[in-house]
N, C-alpha and C positions, 0 to 999 in steps of 0.2 A: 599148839595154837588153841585146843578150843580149852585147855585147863588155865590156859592167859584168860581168856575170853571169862569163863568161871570167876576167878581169881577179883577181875575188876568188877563183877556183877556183885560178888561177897562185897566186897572193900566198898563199892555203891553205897551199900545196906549198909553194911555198919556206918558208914558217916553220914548218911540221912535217917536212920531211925535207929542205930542202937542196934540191930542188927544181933540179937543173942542167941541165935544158933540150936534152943529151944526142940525142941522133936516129942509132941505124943505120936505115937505110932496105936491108929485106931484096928486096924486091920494088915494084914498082909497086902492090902489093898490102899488104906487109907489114910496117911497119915498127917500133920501140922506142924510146920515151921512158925515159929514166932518171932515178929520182923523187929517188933519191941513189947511193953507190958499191954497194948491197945490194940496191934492189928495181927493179925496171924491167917497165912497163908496154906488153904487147906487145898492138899493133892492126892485126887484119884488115877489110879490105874485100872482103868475098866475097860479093856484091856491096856487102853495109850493112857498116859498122864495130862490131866485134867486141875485146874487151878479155879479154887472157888477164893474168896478171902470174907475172913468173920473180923465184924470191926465192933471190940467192946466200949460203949458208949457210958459207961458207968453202970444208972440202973437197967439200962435197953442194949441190946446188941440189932447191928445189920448184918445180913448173909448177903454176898454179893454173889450170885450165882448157888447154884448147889452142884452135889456131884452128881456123876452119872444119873444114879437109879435110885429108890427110894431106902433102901435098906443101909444104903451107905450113909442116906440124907437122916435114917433116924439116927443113928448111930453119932453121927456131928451133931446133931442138936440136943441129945444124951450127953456128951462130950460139954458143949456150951453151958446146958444145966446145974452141969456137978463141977462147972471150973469157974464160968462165970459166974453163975447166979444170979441171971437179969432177971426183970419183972416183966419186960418182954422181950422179943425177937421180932423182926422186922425183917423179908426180904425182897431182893432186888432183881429181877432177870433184865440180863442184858443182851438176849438176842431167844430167839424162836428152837434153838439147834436141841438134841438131847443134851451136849453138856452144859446149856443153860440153864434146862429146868427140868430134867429128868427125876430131881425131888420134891418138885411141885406136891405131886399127889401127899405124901407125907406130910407137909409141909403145912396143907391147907387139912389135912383130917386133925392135925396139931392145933387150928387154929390161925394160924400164923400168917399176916396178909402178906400179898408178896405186889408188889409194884410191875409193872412191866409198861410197854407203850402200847399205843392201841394197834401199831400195826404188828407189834409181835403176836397179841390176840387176833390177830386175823390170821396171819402165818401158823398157828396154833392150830385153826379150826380147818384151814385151807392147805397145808403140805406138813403134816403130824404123819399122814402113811408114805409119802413119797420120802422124808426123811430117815422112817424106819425101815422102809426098802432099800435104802443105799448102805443105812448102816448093816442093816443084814449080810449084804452081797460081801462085807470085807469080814466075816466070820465063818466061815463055811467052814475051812479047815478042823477037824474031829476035834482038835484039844480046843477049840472055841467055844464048842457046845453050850458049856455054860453060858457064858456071854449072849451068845443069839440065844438059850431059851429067854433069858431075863430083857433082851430088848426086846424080843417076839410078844413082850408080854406086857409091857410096857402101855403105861395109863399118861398120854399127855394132859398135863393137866393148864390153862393158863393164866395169868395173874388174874389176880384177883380185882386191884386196885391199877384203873388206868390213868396214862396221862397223854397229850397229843404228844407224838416222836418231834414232830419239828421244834415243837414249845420247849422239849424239855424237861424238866423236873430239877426242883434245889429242896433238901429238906436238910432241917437240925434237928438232929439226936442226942440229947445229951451235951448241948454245947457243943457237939462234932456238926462240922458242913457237909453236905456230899452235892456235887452237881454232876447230874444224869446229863451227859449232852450227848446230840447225834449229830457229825457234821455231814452228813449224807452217806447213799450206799457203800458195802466195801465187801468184807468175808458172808454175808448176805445181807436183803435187802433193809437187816432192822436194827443193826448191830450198833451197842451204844456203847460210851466209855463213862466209866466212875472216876472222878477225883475229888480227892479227902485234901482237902489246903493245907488242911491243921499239919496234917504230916508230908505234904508234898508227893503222897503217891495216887500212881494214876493206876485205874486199874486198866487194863489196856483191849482184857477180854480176844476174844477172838481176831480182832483188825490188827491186831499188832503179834507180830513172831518173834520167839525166842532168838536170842544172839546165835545161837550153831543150828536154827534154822535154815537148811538149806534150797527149800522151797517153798511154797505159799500154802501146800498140806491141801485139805478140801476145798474145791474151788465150784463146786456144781451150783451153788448156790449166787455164787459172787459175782460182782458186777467190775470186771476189771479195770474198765475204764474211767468210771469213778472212785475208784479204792483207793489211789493215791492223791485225787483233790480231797478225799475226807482225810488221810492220815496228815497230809501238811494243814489241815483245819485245825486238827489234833493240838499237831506242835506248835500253832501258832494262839492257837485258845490259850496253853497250857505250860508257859514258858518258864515257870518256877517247878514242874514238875520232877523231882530229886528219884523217886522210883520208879518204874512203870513193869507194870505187872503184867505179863502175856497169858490166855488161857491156858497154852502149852507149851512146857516148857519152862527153864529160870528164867526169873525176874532180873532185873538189872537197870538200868538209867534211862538215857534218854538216846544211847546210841541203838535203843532196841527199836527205837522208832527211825530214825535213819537205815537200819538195816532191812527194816520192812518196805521203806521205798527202794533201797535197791535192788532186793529181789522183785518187785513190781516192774521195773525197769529192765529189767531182765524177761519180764513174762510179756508174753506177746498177747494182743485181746485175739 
């Protein structure tokens, strides 16, 4: 079942963007699927698998999220200089968590403005140590070490540039569209979605679960009983949407969004 399940997420990709199968492998840790010559799907494993996506805009590239921590964020943006070769970079945090903006810090000693809303800058200033105490408590095991020294260590940094959550945010890059929307709470209180029209994918970030997801992952944050009136906001904003991109986990279409309401349905508040 779940290599069915795989199979139609592939066959998605390829007939919504070209889907070429693509792999730099940056690290043992860090590697880039390329979904076609313009968007490419970067995944960390620090220690779980983590999905940012780099969208090349011609002369400018956007980073829709970064990875984990910042070593990994120099390392992709090393990667964008020597492959792309924009004149800038542009990036975007779509929620308050570590895999949102964990590469903030780098990101901003780079120069490189990063967009966020204003209440992920509040969630930033106001629950940065309650989110690295939770991520702590799931490391403790001795081969984790690594991992909790580098979150124990860990510099939140947050956007730079804001915008109101409710309003919004639309920017063109190079003739690319992107609309930042929130349709209210879900995997936490600030969590937004990215869609690119040009290419029909959504990025889906955290409110949306991988197809062999089989439960809703971290919930300390989230607001249950709102989480499924924003994912059917989602669907109903976003009807042409051909990909949708989960923070964790394969990408695949738009049953990846039907599946996150069923396990919702499933979860009792």
């Amino acid at each position: 079942m779940k290599k069915a399940i795989r199979l139609l997420a592939l066959l998605t990709c390829i007939l919504a963007t070209g889907y070429s199968q693509s792999k730099a492998t940056l690290s043992e840790e860090l590697y880039i699927n390329g979904l076609n010559d313009t968007i490419y799907v970067v995944t960390h494993n620090f220690p779980w698998p983590s999905n940012s996506l780099v969208v090349n805009c011609g002369k400018e590239v956007v980073l829709i999220d970064t990875p984990y921590e910042p070593l990994a964020t120099e390392q992709l943006v090393n990667w964008i200089k020597e492959n792309l070769s924009p004149n800038k970079i542009t990036a975007i945090n779509t929620g308050f968590h570590i895999d949102n903006l964990g590469g903030n810090e780098v990101l901003r000693s780079m120069g490189i403005d990063i967009y966020g809303a204003d209440l992920t800058v509040e969630l930033v200033k106001s629950r940065s140590e309650s989110t690295r105490k939770q991520t702590l408590e799931w490391l403790t095991a001795p081969s984790l070490n690594r991992f909790y020294d580098t979150y124990q260590s860990l510099v939140f940094v947050e956007p730079n540039i804001t915008y109101p959550i409710k309003k919004g945010l639309k920017l063109n890059v190079g003739g690319i569209d992107f609309e930042v929307y929130y349709p209210g709470e879900s995997h936490s209180p600030d969590n937004v979605v990215v869609y690119i029209p040009k290419s029909g994918i959504l990025f889906g970030g955290c409110m949306i679960k991988s197809a062999d997801s089989k439960n809703l992952g971290f919930t300390g944050d989230a607001n249950i009983n709102e989480w499924p009136l924003s994912v059917k906001k989602v669907k109903e904003r976003f009807p042409n949407a051909a990909v949708v991109i989960p923070h964790h986990g394969l990408w695949g279409g738009k049953e990846l969004i039907d599946h996150t309401l069923k396990l919702l349905q499933q979860t009792k508040p």
